[in-house]
C-alpha positions in Angstrom: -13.3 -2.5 17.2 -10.6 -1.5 19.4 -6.6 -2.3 18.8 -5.2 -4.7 21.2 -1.4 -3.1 21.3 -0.4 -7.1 22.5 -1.3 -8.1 19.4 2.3 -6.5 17.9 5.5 -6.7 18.7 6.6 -4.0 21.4 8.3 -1.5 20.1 11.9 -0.6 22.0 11.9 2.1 24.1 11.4 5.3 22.3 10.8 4.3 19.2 6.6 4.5 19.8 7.3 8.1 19.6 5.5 9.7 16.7 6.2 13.3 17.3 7.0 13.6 13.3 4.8 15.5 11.9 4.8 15.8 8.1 8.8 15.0 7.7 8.1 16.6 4.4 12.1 17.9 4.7 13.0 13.7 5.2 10.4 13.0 2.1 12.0 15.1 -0.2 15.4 13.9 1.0 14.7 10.6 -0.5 13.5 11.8 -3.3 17.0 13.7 -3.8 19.0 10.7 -3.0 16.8 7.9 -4.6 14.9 9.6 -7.9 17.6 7.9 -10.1 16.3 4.2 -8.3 12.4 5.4 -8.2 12.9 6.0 -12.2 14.5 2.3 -12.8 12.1 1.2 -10.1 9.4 2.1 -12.5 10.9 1.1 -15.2 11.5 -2.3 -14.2 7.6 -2.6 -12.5 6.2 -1.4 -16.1 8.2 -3.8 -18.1 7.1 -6.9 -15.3 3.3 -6.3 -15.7 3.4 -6.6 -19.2 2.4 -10.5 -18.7 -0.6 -9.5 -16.7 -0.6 -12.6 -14.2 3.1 -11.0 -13.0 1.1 -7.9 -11.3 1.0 -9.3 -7.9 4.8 -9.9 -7.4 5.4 -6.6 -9.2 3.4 -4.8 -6.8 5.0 -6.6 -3.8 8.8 -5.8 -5.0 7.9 -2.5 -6.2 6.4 -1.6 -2.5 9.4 -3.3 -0.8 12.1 -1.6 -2.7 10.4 1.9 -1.8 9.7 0.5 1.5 13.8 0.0 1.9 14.3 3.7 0.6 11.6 5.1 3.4 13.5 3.2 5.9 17.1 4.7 5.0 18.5 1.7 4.0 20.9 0.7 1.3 19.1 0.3 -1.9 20.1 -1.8 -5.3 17.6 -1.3 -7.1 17.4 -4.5 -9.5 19.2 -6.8 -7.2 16.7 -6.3 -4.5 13.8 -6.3 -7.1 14.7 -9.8 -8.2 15.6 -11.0 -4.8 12.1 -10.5 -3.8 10.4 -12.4 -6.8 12.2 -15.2 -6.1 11.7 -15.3 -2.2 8.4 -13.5 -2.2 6.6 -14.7 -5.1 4.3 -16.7 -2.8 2.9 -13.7 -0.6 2.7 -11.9 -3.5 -0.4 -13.6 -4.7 -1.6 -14.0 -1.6 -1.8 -10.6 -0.5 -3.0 -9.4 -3.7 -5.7 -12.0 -3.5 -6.7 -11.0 0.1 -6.8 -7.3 -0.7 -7.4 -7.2 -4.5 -10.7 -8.8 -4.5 -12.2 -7.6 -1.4 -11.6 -4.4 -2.9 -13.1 -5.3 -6.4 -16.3 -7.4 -4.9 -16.7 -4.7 -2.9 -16.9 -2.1 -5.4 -18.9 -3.7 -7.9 -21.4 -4.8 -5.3 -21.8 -0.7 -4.0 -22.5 0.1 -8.0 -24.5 -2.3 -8.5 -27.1 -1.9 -5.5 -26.5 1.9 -5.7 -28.1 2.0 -9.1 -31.0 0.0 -8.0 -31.3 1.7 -4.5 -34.3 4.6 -5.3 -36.4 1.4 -6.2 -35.6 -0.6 -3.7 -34.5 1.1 -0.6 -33.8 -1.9 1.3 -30.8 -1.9 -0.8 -29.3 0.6 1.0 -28.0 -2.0 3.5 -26.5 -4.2 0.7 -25.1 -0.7 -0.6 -23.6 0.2 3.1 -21.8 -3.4 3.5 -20.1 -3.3 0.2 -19.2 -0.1 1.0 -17.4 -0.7 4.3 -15.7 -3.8 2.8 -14.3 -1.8 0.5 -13.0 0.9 2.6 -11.7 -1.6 5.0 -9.7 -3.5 2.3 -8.3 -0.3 0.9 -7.0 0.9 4.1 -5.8 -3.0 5.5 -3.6 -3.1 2.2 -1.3 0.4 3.2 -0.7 -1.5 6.3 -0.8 -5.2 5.3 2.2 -4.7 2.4 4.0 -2.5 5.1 3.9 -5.6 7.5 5.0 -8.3 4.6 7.9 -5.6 3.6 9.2 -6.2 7.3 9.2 -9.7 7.0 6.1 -10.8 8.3 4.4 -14.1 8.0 1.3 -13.8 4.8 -1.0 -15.4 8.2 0.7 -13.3 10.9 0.2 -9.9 8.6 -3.4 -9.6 7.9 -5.2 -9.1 11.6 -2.8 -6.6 12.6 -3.3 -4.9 9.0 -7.3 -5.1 9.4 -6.7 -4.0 12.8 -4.4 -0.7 12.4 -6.9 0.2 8.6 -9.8 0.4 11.5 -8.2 1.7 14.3 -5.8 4.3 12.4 -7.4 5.1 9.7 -6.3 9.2 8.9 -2.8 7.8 7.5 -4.5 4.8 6.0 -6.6 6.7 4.0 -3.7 9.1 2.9 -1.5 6.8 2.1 -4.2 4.5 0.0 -5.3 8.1 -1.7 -1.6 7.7 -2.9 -1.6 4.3 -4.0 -4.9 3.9 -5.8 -5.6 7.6 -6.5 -2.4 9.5 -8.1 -1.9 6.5 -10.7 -5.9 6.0 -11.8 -6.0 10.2 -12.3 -3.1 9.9 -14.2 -4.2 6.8 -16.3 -6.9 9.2 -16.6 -4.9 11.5 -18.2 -3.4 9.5 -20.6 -2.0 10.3 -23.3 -0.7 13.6 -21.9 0.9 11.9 -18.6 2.3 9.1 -20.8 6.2 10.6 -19.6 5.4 10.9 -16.2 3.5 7.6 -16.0 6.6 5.9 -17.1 9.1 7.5 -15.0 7.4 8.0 -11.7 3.5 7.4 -12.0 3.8 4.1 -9.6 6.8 4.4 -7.8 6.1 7.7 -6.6 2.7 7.3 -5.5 4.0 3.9 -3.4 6.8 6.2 -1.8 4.5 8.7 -0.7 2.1 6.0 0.7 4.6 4.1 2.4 5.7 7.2 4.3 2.7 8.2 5.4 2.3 4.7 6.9 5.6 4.7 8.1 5.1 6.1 12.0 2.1 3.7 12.6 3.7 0.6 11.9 6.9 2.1 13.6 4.8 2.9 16.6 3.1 -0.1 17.1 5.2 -3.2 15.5 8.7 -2.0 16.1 9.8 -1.1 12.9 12.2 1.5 12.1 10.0 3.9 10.5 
């Protein structure tokens, strides 16, 4: 599959330059100017998951309020967090149902025919596909809350996401290493991570992901990464 650069909005002129490198000096910057927010962020994404069916709309303000922060722009922390349950609630479901369970069916399905696979090696195929859903899923998702952060459209988001989690995978997979992989190691670690879990074990990870996506939707959808 190749990516069709029409499919997104051109870029103004200059801004499709990702000569950044790490901008590991402009990462830490926000941490110095927004640890106080990422804290309360946490707080307040903690305290809203607590009802269980409120996870999708707490992941969706959560990743826009750090997505304002990685874009430089002026953050209130629980204004903007309940400005965008009330607007946002919607693609909040949505998106967590279109990445969610692609991601858990496609799990599930690689265990399951991976345990059954040295008796029945035709189940390697099975075993491949659920594979590549999965992977595919996880890497749309950096992208695809990126896109809904900028204002996009639930409909409008999700072929460019599937689109740029194929076609630019390396900060794709960085960024959902972040998302997925710092908080399960530190669920891991529970009880020992318990502080750090409640202060910065979400909204950290999300920072760092949303960074590393950061150039690529700036590159090719004309956002101000």
């Amino acid at each position: 599959m190749f990516l069709d650069k029409s499919q997104f909005d051109p870029a103004p002129d200059g801004e499709g330059d990702v000569s950044e490198k790490t901008g590991s000096a402009r990462f830490f910057q926000i941490i110095q100017s927004e640890c106080l927010s990422l804290i309360k962020l946490n707080l307040l994404f903690l305290v809203s998951c607590l009802p269980v069916v409120t996870i999708p709309p707490a992941l969706f303000a959560a990743h826009q309020v750090v997505r304002k922060m990685v874009l430089d722009k002026p953050v209130s922390c629980w204004q903007d967090y309940k400005a965008v349950w009330k607007t946002g609630w919607k693609r909040a479901y949505g998106a967590f149902a279109v990445t969610a369970l692609p991601m858990a069916a496609g799990g599930y399905g690689a265990a399951f025919y991976l345990r059954h696979a040295q008796q029945f090696v035709l189940l390697v195929v099975p075993f491949a596909f659920c594979i590549v859903i999965f992977l595919v899923s996880a890497l749309s998702s950096t992208y695809l809350y990126g896109l809904l952060c900028d204002g996009r459209p639930l409909k409008e988001a999700i072929r460019p996401a599937l689109l740029l989690g194929v076609a630019r995978p390396l900060r794709a997979v960085l960024a959902a290493l972040c998302w997925y992989g710092l908080p399960l190691l530190a669920i891991m670690a529970f009880p020992w991570s318990g502080s750090y879990l409640a202060l910065l074990g979400f909204t950290l990870p999300f920072l760092l992901g949303s960074f590393y996506t950061r150039t690529v939707l700036k590159q090719f959808c004309g956002g101000n990464g």
